[in-house]
GUKEFI-160837 format. One line per 10 residues: their letters; for each residue z, x, y of N, C-alpha, C. Coordinates in steps of 0.001 Angstrom, whole numbers. Each point is the difference from the previous one (the first is absolute). Layout:
<recs>
a	Z X Y Z X Y Z X Y  ...
</recs>
This chain:
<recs>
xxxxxxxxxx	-26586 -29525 -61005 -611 3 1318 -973 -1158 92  -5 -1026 1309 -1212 -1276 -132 -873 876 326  -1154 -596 185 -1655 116 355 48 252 1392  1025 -522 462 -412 63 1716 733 1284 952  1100 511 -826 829 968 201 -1365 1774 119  610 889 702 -903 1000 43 1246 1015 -800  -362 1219 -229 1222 1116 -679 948 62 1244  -537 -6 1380 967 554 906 998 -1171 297  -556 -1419 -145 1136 -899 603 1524 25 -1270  -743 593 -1318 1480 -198 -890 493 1058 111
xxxxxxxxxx	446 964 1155 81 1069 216 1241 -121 193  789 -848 -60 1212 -554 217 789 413 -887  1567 741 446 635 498 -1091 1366 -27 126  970 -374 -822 1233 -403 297 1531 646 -735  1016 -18 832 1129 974 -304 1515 -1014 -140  265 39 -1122 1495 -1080 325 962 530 -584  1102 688 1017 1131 467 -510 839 -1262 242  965 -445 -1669 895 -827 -495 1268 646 163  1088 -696 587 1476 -395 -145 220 1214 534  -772 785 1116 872 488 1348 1176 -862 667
xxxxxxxxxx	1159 1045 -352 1554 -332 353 -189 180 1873  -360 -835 461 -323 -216 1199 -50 -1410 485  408 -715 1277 217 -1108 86 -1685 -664 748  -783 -881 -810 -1151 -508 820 -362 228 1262  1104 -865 731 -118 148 1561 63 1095 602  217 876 -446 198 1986 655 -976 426 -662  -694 -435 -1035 -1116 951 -408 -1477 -1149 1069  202 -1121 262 -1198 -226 332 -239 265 1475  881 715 623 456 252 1564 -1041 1399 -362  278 368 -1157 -1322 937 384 -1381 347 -605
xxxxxxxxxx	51 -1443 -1099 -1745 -110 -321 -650 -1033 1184  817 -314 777 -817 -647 842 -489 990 1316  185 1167 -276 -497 1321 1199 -924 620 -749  -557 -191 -1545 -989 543 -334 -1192 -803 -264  421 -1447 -493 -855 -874 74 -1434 118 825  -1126 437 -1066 -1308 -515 1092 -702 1678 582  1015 1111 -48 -339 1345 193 -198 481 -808  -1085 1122 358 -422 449 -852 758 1249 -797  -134 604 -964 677 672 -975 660 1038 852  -928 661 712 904 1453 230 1182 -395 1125
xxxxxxxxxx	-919 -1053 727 1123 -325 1137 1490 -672 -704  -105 -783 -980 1220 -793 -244 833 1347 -666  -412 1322 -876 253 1064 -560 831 298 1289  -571 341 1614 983 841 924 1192 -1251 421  65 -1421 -279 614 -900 311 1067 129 -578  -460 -220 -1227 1496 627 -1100 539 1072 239  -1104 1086 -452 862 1345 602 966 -77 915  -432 -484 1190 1181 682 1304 729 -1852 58  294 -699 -1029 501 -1060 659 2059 620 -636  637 -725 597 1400 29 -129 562 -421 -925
xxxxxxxxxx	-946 -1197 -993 864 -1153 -669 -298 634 -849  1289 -231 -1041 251 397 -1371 -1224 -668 -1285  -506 -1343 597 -1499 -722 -555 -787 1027 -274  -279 1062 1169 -1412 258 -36 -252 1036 -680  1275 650 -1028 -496 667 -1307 -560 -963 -1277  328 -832 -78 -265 -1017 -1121 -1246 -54 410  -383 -836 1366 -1321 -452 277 -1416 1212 -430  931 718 598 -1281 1591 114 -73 213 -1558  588 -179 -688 122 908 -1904 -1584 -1665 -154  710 -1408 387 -709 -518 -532 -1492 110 427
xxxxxxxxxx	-578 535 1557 -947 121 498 -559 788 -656  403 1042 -116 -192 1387 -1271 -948 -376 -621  662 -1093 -1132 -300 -429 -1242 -1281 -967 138  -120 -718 756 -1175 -1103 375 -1040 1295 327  -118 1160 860 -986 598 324 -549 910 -1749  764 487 -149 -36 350 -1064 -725 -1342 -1502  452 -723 196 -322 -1007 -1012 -1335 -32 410  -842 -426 1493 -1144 254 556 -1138 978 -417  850 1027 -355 -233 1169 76 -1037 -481 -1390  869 344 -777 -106 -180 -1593 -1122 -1545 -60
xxxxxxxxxx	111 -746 319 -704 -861 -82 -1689 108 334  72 961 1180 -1381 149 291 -480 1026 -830  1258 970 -865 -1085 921 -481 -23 -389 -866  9 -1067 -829 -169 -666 -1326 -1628 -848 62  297 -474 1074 -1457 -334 663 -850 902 261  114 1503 -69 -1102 623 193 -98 155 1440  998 -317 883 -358 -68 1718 928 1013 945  -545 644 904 777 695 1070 1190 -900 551  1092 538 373 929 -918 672 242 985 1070  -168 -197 1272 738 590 978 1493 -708 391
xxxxxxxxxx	731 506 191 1836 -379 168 -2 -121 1460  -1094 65 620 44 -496 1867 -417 -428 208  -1373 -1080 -1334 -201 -1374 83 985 -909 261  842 45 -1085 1125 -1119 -386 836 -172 1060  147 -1482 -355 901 -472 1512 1168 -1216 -1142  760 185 603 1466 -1005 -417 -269 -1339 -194  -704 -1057 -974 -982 -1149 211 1233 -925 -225  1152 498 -513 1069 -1059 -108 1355 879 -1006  807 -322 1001 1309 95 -80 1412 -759 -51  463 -528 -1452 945 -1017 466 1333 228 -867
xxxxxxxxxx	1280 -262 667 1262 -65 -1048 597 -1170 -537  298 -24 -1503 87 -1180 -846 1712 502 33  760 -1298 -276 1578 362 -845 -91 -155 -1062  772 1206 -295 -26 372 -1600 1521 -242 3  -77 203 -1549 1869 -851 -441 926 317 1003  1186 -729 140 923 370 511 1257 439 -1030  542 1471 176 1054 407 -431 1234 -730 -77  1160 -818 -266 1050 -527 702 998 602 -125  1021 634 483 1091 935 -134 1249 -929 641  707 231 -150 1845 -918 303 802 1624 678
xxxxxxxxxx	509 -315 910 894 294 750 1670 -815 -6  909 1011 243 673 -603 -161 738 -217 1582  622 -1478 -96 -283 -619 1596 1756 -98 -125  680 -947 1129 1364 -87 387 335 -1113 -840  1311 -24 -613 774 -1003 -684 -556 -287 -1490  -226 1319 -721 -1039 -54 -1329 -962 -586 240  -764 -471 606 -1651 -423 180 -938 971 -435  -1086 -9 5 -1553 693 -308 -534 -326 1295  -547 1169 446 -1145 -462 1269 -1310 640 -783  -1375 -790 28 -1291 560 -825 -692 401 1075
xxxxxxxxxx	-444 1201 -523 -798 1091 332 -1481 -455 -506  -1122 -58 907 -1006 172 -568 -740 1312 492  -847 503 -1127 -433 1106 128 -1463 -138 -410  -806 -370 1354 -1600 -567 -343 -815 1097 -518  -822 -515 -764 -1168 1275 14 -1467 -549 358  -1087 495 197 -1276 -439 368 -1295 682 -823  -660 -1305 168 -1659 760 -951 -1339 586 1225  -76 1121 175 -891 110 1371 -1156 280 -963  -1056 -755 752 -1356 38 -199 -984 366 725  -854 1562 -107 -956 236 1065 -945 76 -753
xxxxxxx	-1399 -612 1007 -1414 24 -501 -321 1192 911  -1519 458 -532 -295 765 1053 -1847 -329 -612  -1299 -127 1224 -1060 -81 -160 -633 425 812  -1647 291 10 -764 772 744 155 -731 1162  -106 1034 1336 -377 -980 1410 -647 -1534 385  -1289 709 -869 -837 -940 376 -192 -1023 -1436  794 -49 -773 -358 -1584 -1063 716 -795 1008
</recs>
């Protein structure tokens, strides 16, 4: 921790689920609806959203509040869970699978089968 930092600004706490069999562009269609909200709200976002993303997203939100969690009580500090707000949310590509199909006149047609690294922070309102 520097000198200039207070306990509450490193209050910052982070969740990264790796090599979700999910394609980038469909998972970030819906970290970009939680982005910036706060915990419980992005919690009913996921809940009632449609896309198949927003179980991954929510397990990883889980885990960032929770990591929070644990972090402040290691510090010795109260954490309320309706402080925390969504301070950053983003999806990385993770490997791509390659699979072969088989196409017309003995050919191969390739299959890719993306996966993604989603990353949620979550920090007090007001740092």
């Amino acid at each position: 921790m520097m000198a200039t930092e207070t306990p509450e600004q490193t209050m910052q706490a982070r969740a990264i689920a790796r090599h979700v069999r999910m394609s980038p562009r469909k998972v970030r269609l819906v970290v970009d609806q939680i982005r910036g909200k706060s915990v419980n709200q992005a919690y009913q976002i996921l809940q009632f959203s449609p896309k198949a993303a927003a179980e991954p997203i929510s397990k990883t939100l889980r885990s960032a509040v929770a990591n929070a969690q644990y972090k402040a009580q290691d510090a010795g500090e109260v954490l309320d869970v309706d402080d925390l707000v969504v301070s950053a949310a983003y999806v990385d590509e993770g490997p791509t699978l390659r699979r072969y199909r088989a196409a017309a006149m003995g050919r191969a047609a390739p299959i890719r089968k993306r996966t993604s690294h989603i990353t949620v922070a979550v920090d007090l309102k007001d740092a």
